[in-house]
N, C-alpha and C positions, 0 to 999 in steps of 0.2 A: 365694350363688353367686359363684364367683371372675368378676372381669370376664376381657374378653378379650383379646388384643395387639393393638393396631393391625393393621392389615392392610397388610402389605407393598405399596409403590407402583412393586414395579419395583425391574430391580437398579440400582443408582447406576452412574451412567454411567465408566469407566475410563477415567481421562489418559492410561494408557499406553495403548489401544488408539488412542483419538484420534491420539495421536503417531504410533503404527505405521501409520495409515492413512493420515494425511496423510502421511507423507515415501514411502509406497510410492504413493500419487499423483504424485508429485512424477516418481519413478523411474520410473511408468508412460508418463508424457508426454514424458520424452527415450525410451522406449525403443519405442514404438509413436505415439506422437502424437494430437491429441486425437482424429483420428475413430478409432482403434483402440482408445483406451482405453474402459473397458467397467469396472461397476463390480465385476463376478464375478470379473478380472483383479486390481481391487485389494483386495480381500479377500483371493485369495492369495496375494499378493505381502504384506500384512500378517499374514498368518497369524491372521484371525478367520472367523467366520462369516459371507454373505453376511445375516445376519439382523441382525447386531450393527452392518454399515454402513449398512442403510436403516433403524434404527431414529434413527440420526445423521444421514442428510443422503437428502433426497425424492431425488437424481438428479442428475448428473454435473454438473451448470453449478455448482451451488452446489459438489460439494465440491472443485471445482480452485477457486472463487472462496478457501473456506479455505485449499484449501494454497497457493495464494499470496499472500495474507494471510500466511502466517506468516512468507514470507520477508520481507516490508515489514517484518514486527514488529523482526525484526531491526536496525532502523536506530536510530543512538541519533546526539545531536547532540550531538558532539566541542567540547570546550572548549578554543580553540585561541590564544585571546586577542583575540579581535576579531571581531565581526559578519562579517566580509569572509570571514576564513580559517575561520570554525564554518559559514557556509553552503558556501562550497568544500568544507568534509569532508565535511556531510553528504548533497550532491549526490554526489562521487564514490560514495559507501555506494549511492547511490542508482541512479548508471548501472551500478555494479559487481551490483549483482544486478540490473538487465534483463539483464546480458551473459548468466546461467546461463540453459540452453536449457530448464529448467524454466519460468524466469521468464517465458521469450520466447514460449513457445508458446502458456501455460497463459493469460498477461493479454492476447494479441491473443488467442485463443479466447472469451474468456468476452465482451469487448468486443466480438466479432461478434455472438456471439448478445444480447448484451443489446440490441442497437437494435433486435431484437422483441419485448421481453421485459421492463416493465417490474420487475417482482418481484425479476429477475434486478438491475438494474439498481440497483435500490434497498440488494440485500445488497451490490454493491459497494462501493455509497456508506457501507455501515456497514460492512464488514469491512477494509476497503481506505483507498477516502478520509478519510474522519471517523476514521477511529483514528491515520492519519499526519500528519493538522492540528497534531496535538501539538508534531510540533517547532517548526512556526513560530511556536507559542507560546510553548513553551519557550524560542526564539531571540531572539524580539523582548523578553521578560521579563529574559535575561541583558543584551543590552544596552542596554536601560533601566536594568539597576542599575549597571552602566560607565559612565553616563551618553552611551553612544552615540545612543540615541533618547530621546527625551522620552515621559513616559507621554500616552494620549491622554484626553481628557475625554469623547468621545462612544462609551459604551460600544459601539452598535449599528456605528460610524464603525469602530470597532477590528475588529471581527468580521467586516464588511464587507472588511475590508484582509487579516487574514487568510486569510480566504478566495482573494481574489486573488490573494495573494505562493502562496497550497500552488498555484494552479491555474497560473500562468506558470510556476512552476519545475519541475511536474510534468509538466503539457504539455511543455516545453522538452523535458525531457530524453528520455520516453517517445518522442516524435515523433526524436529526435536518433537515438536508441540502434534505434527499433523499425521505425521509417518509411522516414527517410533511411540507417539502416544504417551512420551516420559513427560515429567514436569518439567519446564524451563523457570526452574528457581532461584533464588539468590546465590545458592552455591555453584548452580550450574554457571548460571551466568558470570561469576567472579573467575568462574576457570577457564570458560571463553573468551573475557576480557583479557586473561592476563598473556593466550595466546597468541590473541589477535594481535597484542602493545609488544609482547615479548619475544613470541617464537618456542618452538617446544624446549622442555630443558635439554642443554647439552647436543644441540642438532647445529652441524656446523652450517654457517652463515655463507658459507659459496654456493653458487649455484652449479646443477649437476650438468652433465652432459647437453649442447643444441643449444 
């Protein structure tokens, strides 16, 4: 008896529809906003099946969390010759996509609904936060090798600091660009740069009280 083929598991899932769908997300949320968008809308707007998007994403929170993930994917950390001037580039990269009204909409939406929502909450944290940790590793790694930082010995201490340098400068800016509605400009950013490497002027360097 001949054996038999495997049994098909489903068709392999297509990058280019992925693609079509996320950027016609993108396009749906300047053009309607998030309570009008609807996922029957971006399907046509991508030209798939409404079968072929719920097979990719349960329902609208999640896939504006991808399609704005992908604009963050976008950010690469500029080697510009200095700790100082590679974080000033890649903050500008940075307020330079909140300004797109995709951006604006789609990350104050998902962040409203997420404070009821852990699940929600959590794909941010991996589609979003944790994938742009990157650069400040990649940042602190280049100048260590400039010898601008010193490497540290406590690996947990490093990850730790990591941590904080993505959330001060991400907070900063989100809240600059999304809250306050200021420009995150050159000058802004050269004076959050120099806080972030320096510290305030003249602010003593012990730690307070606990």
């Amino acid at each position: 008896m001949q054996s038999r083929p495997p049994a098909a598991r489903g068709r392999p899932r297509s990058s280019a529809a992925d693609a079509a769908i996320l950027s016609a997300t993108r396009e749906a949320l300047v053009d309607l906003g998030w309570s009008g968008l609807t996922l029957s809308d971006v399907a046509a707007r991508a030209g798939v099946a409404k079968t072929t998007l719920y097979r990719r994403w349960s329902g609208k929170n999640e896939l504006v969390v991808d399609a704005v993930a992908e604009l963050f994917d976008e950010l690469r950390l500029p080697d510009r010759g200095s700790l100082a001037a590679d974080i000033e580039g890649v903050v500008l990269q940075f307020a330079a996509i909140l300004s797109r009204p995709e951006a604006k909409s789609g990350l104050m939406a998902v962040v409203a609904e997420a404070t009821r929502d852990e699940a929600l909450r959590a794909r941010i944290r991996a589609s979003i936060v944790d994938r742009q940790k990157r650069l400040v590793l990649e940042g602190r790694a280049r100048a260590q090798e400039r010898g601008e930082l010193t490497p540290e010995e406590d690996p947990e201490e490093a990850a730790r600091t990591a941590d904080l340098i993505f959330d001060m400068v991400a907070g900063a800016v989100v809240h600059r660009a999304l809250v306050s509605a200021e420009p995150a400009d050159e000058r802004w950013v050269r004076s959050l740069t120099r806080i972030l490497l320096l510290g305030l002027p003249g602010a003593s360097a012990s730690p307070g009280p606990g």
